[in-house]
Residue, then its C-alpha position, 0 to 999 in steps of 0.5 A: x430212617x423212620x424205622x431207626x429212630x423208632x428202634x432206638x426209641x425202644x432200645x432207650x425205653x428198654x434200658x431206661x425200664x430196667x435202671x427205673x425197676x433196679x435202681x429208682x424209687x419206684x423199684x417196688x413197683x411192678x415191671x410193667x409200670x416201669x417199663x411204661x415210665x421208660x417209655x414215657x421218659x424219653x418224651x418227658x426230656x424232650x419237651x422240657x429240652x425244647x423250651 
């Protein structure tokens, strides 16, 4: 279950970095920024969704 949820922590982080370097305002930036953005963003809701 533990090795699930990490998977699709990752997956959804893969796929947020990609939509963040193609599609976001920071586009000009580098991949590896995005990509920490796409890790960071999946935290960043679930905080906000727990309040």
């Amino acid at each position: 279950m533990k090795n699930q949820l990490i998977a699709g922590y990752i997956i959804i982080a893969l796929i947020c970095s990609v939509y963040f370097k193609a599609c976001s305002t920071t586009s000009n930036r580098s991949y590896p920024y995005n990509l920490g953005r796409g890790l960071t963003w999946p935290i960043s809701v679930l905080i906000f969704h727990g309040k």
